[in-house]
C-alpha positions in Angstrom: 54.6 -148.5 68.0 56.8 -151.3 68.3 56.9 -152.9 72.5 58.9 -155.9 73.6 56.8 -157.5 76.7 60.0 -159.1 78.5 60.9 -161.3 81.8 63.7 -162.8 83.3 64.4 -165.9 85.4 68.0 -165.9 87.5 70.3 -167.8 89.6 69.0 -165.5 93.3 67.9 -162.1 93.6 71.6 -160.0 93.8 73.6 -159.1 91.2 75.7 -158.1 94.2 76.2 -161.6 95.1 77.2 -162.4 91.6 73.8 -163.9 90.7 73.2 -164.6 87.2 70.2 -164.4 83.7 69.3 -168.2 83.1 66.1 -167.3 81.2 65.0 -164.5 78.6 61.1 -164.2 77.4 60.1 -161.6 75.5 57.0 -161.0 73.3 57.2 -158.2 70.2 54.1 -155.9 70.0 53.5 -153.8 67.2 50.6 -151.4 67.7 49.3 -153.2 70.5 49.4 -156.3 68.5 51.1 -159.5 68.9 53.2 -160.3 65.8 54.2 -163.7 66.0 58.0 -162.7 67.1 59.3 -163.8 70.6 62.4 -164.0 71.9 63.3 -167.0 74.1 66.7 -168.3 75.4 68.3 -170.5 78.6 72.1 -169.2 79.7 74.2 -171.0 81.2 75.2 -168.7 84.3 79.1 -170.4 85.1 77.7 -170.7 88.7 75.3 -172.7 90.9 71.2 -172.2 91.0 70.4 -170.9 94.4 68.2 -173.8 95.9 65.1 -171.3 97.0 65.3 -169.8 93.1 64.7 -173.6 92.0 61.5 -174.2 94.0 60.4 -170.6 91.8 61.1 -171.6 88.7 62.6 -175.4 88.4 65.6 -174.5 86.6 68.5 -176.8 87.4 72.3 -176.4 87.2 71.8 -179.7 85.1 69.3 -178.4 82.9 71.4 -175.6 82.3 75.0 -177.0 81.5 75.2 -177.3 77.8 73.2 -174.1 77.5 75.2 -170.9 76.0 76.2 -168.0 78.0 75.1 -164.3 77.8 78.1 -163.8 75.2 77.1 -166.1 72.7 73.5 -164.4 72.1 73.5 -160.9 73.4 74.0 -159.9 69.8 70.7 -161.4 68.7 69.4 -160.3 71.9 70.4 -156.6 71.8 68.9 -156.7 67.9 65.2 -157.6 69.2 65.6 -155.0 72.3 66.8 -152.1 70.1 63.8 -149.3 69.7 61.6 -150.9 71.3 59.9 -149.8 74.1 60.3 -152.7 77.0 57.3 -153.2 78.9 58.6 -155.4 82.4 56.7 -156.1 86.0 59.0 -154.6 88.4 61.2 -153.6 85.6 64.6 -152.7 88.3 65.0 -156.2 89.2 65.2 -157.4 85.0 66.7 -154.1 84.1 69.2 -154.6 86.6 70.2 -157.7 85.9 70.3 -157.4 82.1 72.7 -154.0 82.9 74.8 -156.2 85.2 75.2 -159.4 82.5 75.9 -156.1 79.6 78.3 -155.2 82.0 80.6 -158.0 82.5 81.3 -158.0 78.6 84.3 -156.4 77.7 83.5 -155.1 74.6 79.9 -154.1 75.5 79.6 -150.7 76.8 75.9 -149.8 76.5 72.8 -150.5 78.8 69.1 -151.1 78.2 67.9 -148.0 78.7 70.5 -147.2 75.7 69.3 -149.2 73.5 65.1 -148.9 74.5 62.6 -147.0 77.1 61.5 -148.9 79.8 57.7 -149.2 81.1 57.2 -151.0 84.3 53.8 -152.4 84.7 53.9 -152.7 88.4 54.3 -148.8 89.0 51.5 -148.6 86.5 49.3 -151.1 88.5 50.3 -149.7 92.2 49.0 -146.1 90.7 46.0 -147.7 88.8 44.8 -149.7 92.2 46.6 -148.4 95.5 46.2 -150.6 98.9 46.0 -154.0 96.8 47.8 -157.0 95.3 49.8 -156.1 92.5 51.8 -158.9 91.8 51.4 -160.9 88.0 49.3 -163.6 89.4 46.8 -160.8 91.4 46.3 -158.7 88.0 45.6 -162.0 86.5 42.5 -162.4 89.0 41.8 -159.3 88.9 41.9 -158.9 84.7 40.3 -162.2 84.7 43.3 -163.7 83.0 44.1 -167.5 82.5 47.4 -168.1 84.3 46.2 -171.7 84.9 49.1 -173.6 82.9 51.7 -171.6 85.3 52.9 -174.2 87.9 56.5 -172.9 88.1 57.8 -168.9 87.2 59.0 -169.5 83.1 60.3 -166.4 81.6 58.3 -166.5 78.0 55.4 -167.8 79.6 55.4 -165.0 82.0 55.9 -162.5 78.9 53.2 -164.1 77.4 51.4 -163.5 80.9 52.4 -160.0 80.9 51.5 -159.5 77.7 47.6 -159.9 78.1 47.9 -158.2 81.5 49.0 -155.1 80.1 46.8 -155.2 77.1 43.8 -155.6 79.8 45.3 -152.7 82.2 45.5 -149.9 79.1 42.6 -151.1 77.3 42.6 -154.4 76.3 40.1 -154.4 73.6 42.8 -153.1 71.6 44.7 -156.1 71.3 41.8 -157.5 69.5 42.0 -158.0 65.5 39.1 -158.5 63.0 41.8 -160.0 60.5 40.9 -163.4 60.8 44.0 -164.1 58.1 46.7 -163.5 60.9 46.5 -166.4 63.0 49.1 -164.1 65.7 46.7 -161.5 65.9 43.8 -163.2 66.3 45.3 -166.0 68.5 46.4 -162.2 70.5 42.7 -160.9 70.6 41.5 -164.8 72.1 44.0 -164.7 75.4 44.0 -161.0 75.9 39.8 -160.7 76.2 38.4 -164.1 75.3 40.1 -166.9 76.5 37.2 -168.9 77.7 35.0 -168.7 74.5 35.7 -172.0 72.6 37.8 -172.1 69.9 35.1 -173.8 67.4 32.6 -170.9 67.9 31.5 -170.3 64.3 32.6 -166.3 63.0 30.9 -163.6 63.9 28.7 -162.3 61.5 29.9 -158.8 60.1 27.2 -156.2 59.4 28.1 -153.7 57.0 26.7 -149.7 57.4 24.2 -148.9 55.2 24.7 -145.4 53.6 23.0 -143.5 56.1 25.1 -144.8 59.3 28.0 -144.3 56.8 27.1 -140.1 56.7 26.2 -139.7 60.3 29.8 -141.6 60.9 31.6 -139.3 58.6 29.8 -136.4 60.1 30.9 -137.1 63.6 34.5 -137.6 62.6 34.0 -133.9 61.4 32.9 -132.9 64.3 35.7 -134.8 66.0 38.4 -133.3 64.0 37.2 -130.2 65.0 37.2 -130.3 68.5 41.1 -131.5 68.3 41.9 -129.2 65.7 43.5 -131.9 63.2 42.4 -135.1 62.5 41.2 -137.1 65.2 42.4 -140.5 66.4 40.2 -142.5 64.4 41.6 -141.2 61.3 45.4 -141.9 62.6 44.1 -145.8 63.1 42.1 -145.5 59.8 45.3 -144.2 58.2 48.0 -147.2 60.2 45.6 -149.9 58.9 45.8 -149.0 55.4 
């Protein structure tokens, strides 16, 4: 399962009033995992920074002048969105304005439901706790993640955000990895569930089953597989990490 945690920064808030992508984050998942891979890019939008959009995420026209525009690297970017399955807070707004920045290229005739699905993690958080906050920096608080190092809205860093946010909200533990090899992983596991343990704590000691706590495991995978009638979900994991 392959899931691109994405985010946007733009010129204002309507494409209507020809408002523009300045910033793309995006963060590949593969089986709730982070690999490694991220997508980051600045555009230059052909048109002035709206002055309150700024003071959100201190972008400047200047900054932004010898950047490229959308044309010049929607190909890479439509070849780490394809079959994927997007994961966006308030996923209209970035959806929307990727659609409207696909549709100003002539020769570009898809959209990003086309090319992906589309999860939005703030329809999944208003449905996991009605009557409260929802926004990134309440889930944050209330998933006990560190959002400290975000003084201004940054779209990779906000992907990033995301990322252990919605790792927290469908079970965060499963962002974890015991391969202490794969430095992405584990550096995954540390934000998404750990991130004030130091990073010099010596390893964890792994204690092995001894043959008898090997049987009564196989025995209740039995009994698992049974009451599913096939093989249960801890064989399908068994089986993905081989």
């Amino acid at each position: 399962m392959r899931q691109i945690v994405l985010d946007t920064e733009t010129t204002g808030l309507e494409t209507s009033q020809g408002h523009r992508i300045i910033e793309i984050g995006a963060v590949e998942l593969v089986h709730r995992r982070r690999t490694g891979r991220t997508f980051h890019q600045y555009i230059q939008p052909d048109r002035a920074v709206d002055p309150g959009a700024v003071e959100v995420h201190g972008i400047t026209d200047e900054f932004l002048r010898d950047k490229p525009r959308f044309t010049d690297i929607v190909e890479d970017f439509v070849a780490f969105l394809r079959d994927g399955e997007l994961v966006i807070h308030n996923a209209p707004f970035d959806v929307g304005f990727i659609d409207h920045e696909f549709g100003l290229l002539e020769t570009f005739d898809q959209r990003t439901t086309d090319l992906c699905r589309v999860i939005d993690t703030l329809v999944m958080a208003r449905s996991m706790h009605p009557g409260q906050r929802n926004s990134l920096d309440a889930l944050c608080r209330r998933y006990e993640i560190d959002n400290s190092s975000r003084e201004y809205h940054g779209a990779l860093l906000d992907a990033e955000i995301l990322c252990d946010v919605y790792l927290a909200m469908t079970g965060g533990q499963a962002a974890l990895s015991l391969d202490h090899n794969d430095p992405a992983a584990a550096g995954a596991g540390r934000r998404a569930a750990a991130r004030r343990i130091p990073d010099d704590r010596p390893p964890l000691r792994v204690i092995q089953p001894n043959t008898a706590e090997q049987e009564a495991h196989a025995a209740w995978l039995q009994r698992l597989d049974k009451a599913a009638k096939g093989p249960c979900l801890w064989r399908q994991l068994e089986r993905d990490s081989q």
